[in-house]
Each structure stands twice: as C-alpha cells, then as structure tokens.
C-alpha positions in Angstrom: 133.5 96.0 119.6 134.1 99.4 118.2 130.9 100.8 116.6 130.8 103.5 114.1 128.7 106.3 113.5 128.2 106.1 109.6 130.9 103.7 108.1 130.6 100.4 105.7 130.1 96.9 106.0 129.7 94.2 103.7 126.5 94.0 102.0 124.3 91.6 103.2 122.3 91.2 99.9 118.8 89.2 100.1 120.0 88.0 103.7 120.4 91.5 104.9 117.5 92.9 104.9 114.8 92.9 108.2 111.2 93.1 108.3 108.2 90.5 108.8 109.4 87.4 108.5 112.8 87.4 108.9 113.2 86.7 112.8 115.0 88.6 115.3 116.7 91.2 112.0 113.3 92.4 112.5 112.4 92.4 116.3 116.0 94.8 116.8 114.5 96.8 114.0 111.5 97.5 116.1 112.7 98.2 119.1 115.3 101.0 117.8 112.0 102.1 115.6 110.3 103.5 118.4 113.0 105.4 119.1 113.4 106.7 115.7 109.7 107.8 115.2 110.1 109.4 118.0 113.1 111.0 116.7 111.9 111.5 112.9 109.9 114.8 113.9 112.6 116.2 115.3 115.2 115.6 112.4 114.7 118.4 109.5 115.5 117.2 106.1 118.1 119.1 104.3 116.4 122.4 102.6 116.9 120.6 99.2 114.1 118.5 99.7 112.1 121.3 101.0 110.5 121.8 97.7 109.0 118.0 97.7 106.8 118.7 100.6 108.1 115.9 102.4 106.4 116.0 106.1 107.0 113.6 108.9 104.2 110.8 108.8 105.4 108.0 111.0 105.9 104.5 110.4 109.6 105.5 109.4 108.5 107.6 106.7 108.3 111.4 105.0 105.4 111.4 102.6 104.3 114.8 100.6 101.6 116.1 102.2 99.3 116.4 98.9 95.7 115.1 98.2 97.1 113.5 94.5 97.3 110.2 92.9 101.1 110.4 93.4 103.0 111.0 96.1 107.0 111.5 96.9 108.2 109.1 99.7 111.6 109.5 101.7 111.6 106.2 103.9 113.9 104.3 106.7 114.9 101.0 105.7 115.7 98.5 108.0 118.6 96.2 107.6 120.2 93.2 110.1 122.5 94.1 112.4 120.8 97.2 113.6 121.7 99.2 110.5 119.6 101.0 107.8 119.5 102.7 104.4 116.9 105.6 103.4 114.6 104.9 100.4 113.2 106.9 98.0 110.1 106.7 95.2 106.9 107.8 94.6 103.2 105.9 96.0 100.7 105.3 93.4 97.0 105.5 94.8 95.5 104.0 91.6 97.8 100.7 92.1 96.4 97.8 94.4 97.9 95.9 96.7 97.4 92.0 97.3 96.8 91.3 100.6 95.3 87.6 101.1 92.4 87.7 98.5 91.9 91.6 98.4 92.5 94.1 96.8 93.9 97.4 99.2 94.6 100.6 97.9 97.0 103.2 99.6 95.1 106.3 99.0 96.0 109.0 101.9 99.7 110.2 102.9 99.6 108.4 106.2 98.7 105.1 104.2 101.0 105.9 101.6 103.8 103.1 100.4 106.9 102.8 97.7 105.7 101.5 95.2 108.3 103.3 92.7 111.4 102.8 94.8 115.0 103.5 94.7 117.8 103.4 96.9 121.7 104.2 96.8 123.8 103.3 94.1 126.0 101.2 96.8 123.4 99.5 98.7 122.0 97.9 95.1 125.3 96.5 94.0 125.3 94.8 97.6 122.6 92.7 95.8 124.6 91.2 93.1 128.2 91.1 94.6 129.9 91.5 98.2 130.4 95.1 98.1 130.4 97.4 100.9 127.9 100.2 101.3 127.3 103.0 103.6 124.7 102.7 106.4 123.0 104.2 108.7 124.1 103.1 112.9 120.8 102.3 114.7 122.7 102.0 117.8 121.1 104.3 120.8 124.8 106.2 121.2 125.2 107.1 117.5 121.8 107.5 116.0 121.7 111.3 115.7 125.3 111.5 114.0 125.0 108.1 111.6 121.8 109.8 110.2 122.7 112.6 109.6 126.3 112.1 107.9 124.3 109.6 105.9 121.9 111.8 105.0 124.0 114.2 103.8 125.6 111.9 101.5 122.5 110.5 99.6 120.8 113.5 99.3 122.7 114.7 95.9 121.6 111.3 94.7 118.0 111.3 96.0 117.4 114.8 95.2 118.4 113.6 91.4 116.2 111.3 91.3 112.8 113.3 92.6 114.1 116.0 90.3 114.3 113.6 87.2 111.2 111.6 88.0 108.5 114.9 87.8 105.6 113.2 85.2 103.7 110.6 84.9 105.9 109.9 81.3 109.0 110.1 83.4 107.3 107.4 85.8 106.6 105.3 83.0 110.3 105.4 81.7 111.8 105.3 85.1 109.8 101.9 85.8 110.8 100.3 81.8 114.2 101.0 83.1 114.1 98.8 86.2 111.9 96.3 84.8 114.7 95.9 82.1 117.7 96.3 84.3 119.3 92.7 85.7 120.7 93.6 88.8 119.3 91.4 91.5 118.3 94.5 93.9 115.4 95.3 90.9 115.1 91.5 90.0 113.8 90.8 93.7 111.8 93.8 94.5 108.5 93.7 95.9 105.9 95.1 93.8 107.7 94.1 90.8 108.6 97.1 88.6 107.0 95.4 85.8 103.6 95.3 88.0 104.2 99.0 88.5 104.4 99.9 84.9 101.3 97.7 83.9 99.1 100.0 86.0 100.9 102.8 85.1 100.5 101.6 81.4 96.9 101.9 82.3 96.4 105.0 83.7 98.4 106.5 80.6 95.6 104.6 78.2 97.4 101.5 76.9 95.5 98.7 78.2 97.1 96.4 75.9 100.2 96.8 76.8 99.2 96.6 80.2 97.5 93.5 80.3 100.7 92.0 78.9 102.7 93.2 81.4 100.6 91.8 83.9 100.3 88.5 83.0 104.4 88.9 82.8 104.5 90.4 86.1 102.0 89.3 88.7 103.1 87.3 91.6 103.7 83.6 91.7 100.2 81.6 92.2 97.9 84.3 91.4 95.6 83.8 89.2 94.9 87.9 87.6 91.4 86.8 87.1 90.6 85.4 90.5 90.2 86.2 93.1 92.0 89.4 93.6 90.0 90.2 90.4 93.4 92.1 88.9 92.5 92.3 85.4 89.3 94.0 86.6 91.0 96.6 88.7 93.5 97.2 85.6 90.7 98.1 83.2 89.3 100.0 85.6 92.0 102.3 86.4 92.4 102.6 82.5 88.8 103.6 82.5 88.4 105.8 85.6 92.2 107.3 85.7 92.8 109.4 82.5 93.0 112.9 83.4 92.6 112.4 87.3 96.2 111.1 87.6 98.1 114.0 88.0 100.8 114.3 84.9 102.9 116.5 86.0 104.8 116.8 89.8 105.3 120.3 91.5 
C-alpha cells in the first residue's frame, strides 16, 4: 500500500482518535511517539510563532516558557492509523483537573495541558460528517516531510487563533463561542468548554454566573460538592484569582 507524506483520509470522527483507552490506536501512537519526542527538539516552528515563546517540552508538546496563569500550547495529536493532527489552545493554572477524587492543578510549563483547545477547521467537521481532512504521516519513512507540509498549512490558521485569543476577555468569548457551537468536535470535548468558562467566569469575578455553568457543565456522576470539593475550588479561584490572572497575553 502506497503511503503518503501529508495527504487526506476520511475522518474517523469519535472512532478516530488514539489515546488511553482505546486499544492498539494508542499502543502505535506510542511507539512512533518516542520517536517524535525525540525528533520535536530538532523541528523549529515556523518564525511566525516565534513571538508565542513556544519551546519544546516533551510529551508531544510546545508550551510557552512563562511563569503565568496562562499559557500558549502547540500540541501533537494522535489519531488511529498512525496519523496525527496538531492542536492548539491555551492551559489555565487556576482550573482543576478531576483525577479519581482529587483535585490536580497544572501549574508549571512541563505540566501544562489544553484546556482552551482548538484544531483545524477540517479535522472538526470530521466530527459531524465523513469529510476528509489533512494529516500528519507517523510512518518512520515520511515523518520529517508529513510534518512539516502540514505544518505549513495550519500555521495561517493557528497563528489566527493565538493572535485573536490575547486576554483573558478574549478567553472568555472564545470559550461562550464553543460552549454554544453544535458541532460534535466541541459537543465531545474533554474539559467541557462550558467547564472552562465557569472558572474562567471566576477568575473574571462572576461567581454567579459561574456556579451556573458548573452545575450545567461538570461531568457525568460528579457530585460539585463532593468529593472533588468543585464548588470550593470555584469560589476560591474567584476569591484568590482577581488581579493574579494575567489579562492580557504578550
């Protein structure tokens, strides 16, 4: 079988994507991934994003190399078939993360996550029809080549968005956006856009508004009270947040 070094295929939607979980999508994933860490600091992003501060932080990921509330994220995304997409967002230290009964912050670059994410235009209408979009080839032959024609083509779209998305304000409205939008590549994502703004909603003062969204948003059989003690951690981040988030990107 001929393979390509950046071409299309049909979109794969919820099935298509590889990580914990989702069996040997996953375990092919890995095994190129050591490969492309070790590759990542040796692959320059273009000079538009040099302004971002994006720096090589392993785990398939650039992360801005800042000691802020918010960071910018650049990420490899792993798909089935030994394919991938790149990512794109911000990471939020003041928003937790559930894991079992805990609450875990990401609070340092290395640690950092998307929790404000978006991806290309083509890959999210793979979610809500069979459309073809433009990947990258995790294949050992064509690495090199698929990533970088790919790159080339989402930066435009990336750049955009980092350029667009500078304030906490523009956070705020970016997140409304995809908490209203339909599309299933929003509808499915994981932390919820809506879960997002409610902290967000927070750190900008309106705990009301936050609360609400929370009980909207948080995730199926979790109580916000207990244990993860969410509530708590919202009216704190109202409390303690304030003029510590940073308001304005660089």
């Amino acid at each position: 079988m001929r393979l390509l070094s950046a071409g299309f295929r049909r979109g794969c939607g919820i099935r298509g994507e590889g990580g914990p979980g989702s069996n040997s999508a996953y375990n092919i994933g890995m095994t190129v991934g050591s490969r492309i860490v070790e590759d990542g600091e040796e692959v320059d992003l273009p000079s538009s994003f040099s302004r971002f501060g994006l720096v090589w932080r392993g785990k398939y990921k650039w992360a801005e190399a800042c000691d802020t509330p918010i960071r910018r994220i650049f990420q490899i995304r792993y798909l089935k078939g030994n394919t991938a997409v790149l990512s794109w967002g911000l990471s939020l230290s003041f928003l937790p993360v559930l894991q079992g009964s805990r609450l875990v912050y990401h609070r340092t670059a290395r640690s950092a996550r998307l929790d404000v994410r978006e991806e290309p235009r083509d890959f999210r209408a793979s979610f809500s029809s069979p459309t073809r979009f433009e990947y990258i080839n995790c294949s050992e032959e064509f690495f090199r080549s698929s990533f970088a024609k790919y790159l080339i083509r989402i930066t435009p779209e990336a750049v955009g968005w980092f350029e667009r998305v500078r304030s906490l304000e523009d956070v705020e409205h970016e997140l409304e956006r995809q908490a209203l939008n339909k599309d299933w590549a929003y509808r499915i994502r994981s932390p919820k856009p809506a879960f997002v703004l409610a902290f967000v909603k927070a750190s900008r003062g309106d705990l009301k508004t936050a609360e609400q969204l929370l009980l909207r948003s948080v995730p199926e059989g979790i109580d916000p009270d207990m244990p993860a003690g969410l509530k708590l951690s919202l009216t704190r981040t109202a409390s303690q947040c304030g003029s510590k988030v940073l308001t304005r990107l660089s």
